[in-house]
C-alpha positions as a Markdown table, in Angstrom:
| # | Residue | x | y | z |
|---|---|---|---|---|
| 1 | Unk | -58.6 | -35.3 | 25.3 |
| 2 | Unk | -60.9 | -38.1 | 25.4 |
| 3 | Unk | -60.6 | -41.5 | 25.3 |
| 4 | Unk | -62.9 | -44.3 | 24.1 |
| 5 | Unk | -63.6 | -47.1 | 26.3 |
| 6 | Unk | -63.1 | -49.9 | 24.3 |
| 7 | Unk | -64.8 | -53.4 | 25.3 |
| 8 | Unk | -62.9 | -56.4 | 26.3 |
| 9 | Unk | -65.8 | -58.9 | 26.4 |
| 10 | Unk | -65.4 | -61.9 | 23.8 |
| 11 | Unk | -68.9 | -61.9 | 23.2 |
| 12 | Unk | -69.4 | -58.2 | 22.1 |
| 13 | Unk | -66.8 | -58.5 | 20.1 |
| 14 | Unk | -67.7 | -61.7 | 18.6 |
| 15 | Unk | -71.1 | -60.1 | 17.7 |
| 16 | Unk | -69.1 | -57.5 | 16.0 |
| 17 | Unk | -66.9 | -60.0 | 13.9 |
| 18 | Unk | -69.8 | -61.7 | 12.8 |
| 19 | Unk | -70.7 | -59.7 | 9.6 |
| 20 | Unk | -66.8 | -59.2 | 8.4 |
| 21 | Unk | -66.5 | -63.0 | 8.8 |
| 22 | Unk | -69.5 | -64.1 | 7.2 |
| 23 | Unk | -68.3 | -61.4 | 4.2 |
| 24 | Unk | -64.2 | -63.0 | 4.3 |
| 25 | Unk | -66.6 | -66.6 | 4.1 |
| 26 | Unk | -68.3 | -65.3 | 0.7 |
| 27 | Unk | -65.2 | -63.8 | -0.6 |
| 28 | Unk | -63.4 | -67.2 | -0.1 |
| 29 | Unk | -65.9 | -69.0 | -1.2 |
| 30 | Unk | -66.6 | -66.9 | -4.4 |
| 31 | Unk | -63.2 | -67.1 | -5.1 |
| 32 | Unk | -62.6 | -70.8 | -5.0 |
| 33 | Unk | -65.9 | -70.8 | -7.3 |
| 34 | Unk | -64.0 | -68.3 | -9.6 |
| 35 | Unk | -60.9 | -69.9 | -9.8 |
| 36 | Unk | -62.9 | -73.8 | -10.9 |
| 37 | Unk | -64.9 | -71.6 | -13.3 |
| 38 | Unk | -61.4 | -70.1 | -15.0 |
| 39 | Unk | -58.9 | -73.3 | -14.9 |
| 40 | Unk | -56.6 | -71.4 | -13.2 |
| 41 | Unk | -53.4 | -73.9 | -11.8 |
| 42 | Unk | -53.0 | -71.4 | -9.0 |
| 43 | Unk | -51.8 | -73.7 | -5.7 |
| 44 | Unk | -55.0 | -71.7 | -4.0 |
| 45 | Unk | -57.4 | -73.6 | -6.8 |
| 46 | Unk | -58.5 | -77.0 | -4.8 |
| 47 | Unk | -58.5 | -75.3 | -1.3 |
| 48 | Unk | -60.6 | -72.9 | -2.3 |
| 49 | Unk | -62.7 | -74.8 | -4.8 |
| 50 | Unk | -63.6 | -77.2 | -1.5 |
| 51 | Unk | -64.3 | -74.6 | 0.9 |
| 52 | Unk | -67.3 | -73.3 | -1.8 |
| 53 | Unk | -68.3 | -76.7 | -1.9 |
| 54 | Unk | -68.5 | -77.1 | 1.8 |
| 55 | Unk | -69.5 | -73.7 | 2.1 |
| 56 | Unk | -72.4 | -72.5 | 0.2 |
| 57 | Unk | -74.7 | -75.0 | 0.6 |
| 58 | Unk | -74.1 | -75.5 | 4.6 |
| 59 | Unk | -75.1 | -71.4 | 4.8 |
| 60 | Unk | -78.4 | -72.3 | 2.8 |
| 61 | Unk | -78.7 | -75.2 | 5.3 |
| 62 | Unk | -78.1 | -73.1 | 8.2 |
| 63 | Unk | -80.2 | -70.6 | 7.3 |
| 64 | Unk | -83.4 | -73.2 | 7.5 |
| 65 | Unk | -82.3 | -74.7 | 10.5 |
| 66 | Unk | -83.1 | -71.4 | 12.5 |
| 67 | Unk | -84.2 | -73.5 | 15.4 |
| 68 | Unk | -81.1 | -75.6 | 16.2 |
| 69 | Unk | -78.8 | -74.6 | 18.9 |
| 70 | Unk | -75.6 | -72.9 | 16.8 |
| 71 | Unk | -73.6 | -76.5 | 17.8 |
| 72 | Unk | -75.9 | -78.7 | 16.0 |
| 73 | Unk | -77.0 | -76.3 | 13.3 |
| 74 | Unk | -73.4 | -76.0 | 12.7 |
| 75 | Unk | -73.4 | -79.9 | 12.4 |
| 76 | Unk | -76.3 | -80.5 | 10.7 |
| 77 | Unk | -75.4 | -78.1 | 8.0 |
| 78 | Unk | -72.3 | -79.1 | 7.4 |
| 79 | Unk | -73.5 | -83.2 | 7.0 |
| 80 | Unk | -76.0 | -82.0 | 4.5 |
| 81 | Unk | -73.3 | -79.9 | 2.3 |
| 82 | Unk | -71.1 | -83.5 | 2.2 |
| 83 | Unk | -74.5 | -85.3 | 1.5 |
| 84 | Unk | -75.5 | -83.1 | -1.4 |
| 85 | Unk | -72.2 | -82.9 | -2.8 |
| 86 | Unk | -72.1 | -86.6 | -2.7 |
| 87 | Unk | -75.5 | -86.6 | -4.3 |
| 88 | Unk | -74.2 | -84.1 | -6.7 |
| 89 | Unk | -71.1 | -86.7 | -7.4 |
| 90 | Unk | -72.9 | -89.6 | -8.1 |
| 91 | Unk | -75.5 | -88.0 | -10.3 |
| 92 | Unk | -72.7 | -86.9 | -12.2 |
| 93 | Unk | -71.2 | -90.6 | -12.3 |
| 94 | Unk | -74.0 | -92.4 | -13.0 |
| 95 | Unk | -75.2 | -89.6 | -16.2 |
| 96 | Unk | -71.2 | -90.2 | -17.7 |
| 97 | Unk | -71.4 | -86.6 | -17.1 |
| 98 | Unk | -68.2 | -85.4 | -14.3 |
| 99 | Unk | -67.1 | -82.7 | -14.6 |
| 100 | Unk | -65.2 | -80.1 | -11.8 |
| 101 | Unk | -66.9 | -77.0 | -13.4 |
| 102 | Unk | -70.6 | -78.9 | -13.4 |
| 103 | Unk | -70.1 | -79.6 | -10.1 |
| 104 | Unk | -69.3 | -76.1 | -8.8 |
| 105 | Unk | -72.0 | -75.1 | -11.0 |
| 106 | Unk | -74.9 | -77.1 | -9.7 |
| 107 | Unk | -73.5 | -76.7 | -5.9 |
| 108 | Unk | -74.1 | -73.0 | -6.8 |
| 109 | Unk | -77.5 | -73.4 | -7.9 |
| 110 | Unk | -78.6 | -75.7 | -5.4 |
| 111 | Unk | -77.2 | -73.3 | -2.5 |
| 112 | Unk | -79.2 | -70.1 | -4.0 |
| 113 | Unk | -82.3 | -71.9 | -4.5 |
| 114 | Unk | -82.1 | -73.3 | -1.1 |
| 115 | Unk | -81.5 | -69.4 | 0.5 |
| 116 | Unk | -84.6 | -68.7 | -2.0 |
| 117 | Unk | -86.9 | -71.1 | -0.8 |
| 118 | Unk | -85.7 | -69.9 | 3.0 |
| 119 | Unk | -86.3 | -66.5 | 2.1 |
| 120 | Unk | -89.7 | -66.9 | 0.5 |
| 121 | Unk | -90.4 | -69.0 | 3.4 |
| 122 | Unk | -89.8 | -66.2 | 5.8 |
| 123 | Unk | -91.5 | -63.7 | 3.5 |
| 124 | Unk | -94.7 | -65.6 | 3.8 |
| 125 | Unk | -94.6 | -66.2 | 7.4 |
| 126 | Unk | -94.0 | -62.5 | 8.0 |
| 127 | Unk | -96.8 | -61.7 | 5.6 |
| 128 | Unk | -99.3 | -64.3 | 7.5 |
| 129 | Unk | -98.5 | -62.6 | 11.1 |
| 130 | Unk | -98.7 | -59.1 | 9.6 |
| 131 | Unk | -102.6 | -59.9 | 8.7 |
């Protein structure tokens, strides 16, 4: 019989968490977006709802901060999710215009054209050093 040696080192396994976590993160997060989108009065509704709005656009945010540290990355993403959000807000405010399911909406779009512009971005670097 054999037996598999299985590693005890936090940081192995931390590399090996990363992927399911990041996929629970999007699951959450789609989920709190699902559940604004739908009215639902589900107690899970506003938790969820926030953690999307924290959420999505901090991962776009992250994703161009490539060169940070993973302390201040972590930081600086998550001050520029509240700032857009609060830029989202006001907009809203000042148009007469608030509504939940706009705001989810438009945090949704500005976080996927954030990850676009990051991924064209690294498309065209790669391109320029393949040359």
């Amino acid at each position: 019989m054999q037996t598999t040696r299985i590693g005890t080192s936090s940081k192995a396994s931390g590399r090996d968490l990363t992927p399911l976590l990041a996929g629970a993160a999007t699951a959450v997060g789609g989920f709190g977006a699902l559940l604004a989108f739908s009215g639902s009065d589900s107690p899970l509704r506003a938790p969820l709802t926030l953690f999307f709005l924290l959420a999505a656009p901090a991962a776009g945010i992250a994703a161009a901060l490539r060169g940070l540290d993973p302390f201040a990355r972590v930081l600086a993403s998550l001050a520029g999710s509240v700032v857009l959000n609060m830029l989202v807000a006001q907009g809203m405010l000042a148009t007469h215009r608030w509504s939940a399911r706009g705001g989810v909406a438009a945090m949704a779009v500005i976080s996927a054209l954030i990850l676009l512009l990051v991924l064209m971005r690294r498309r065209r670097t790669a391109k320029g050093q393949d040359a």
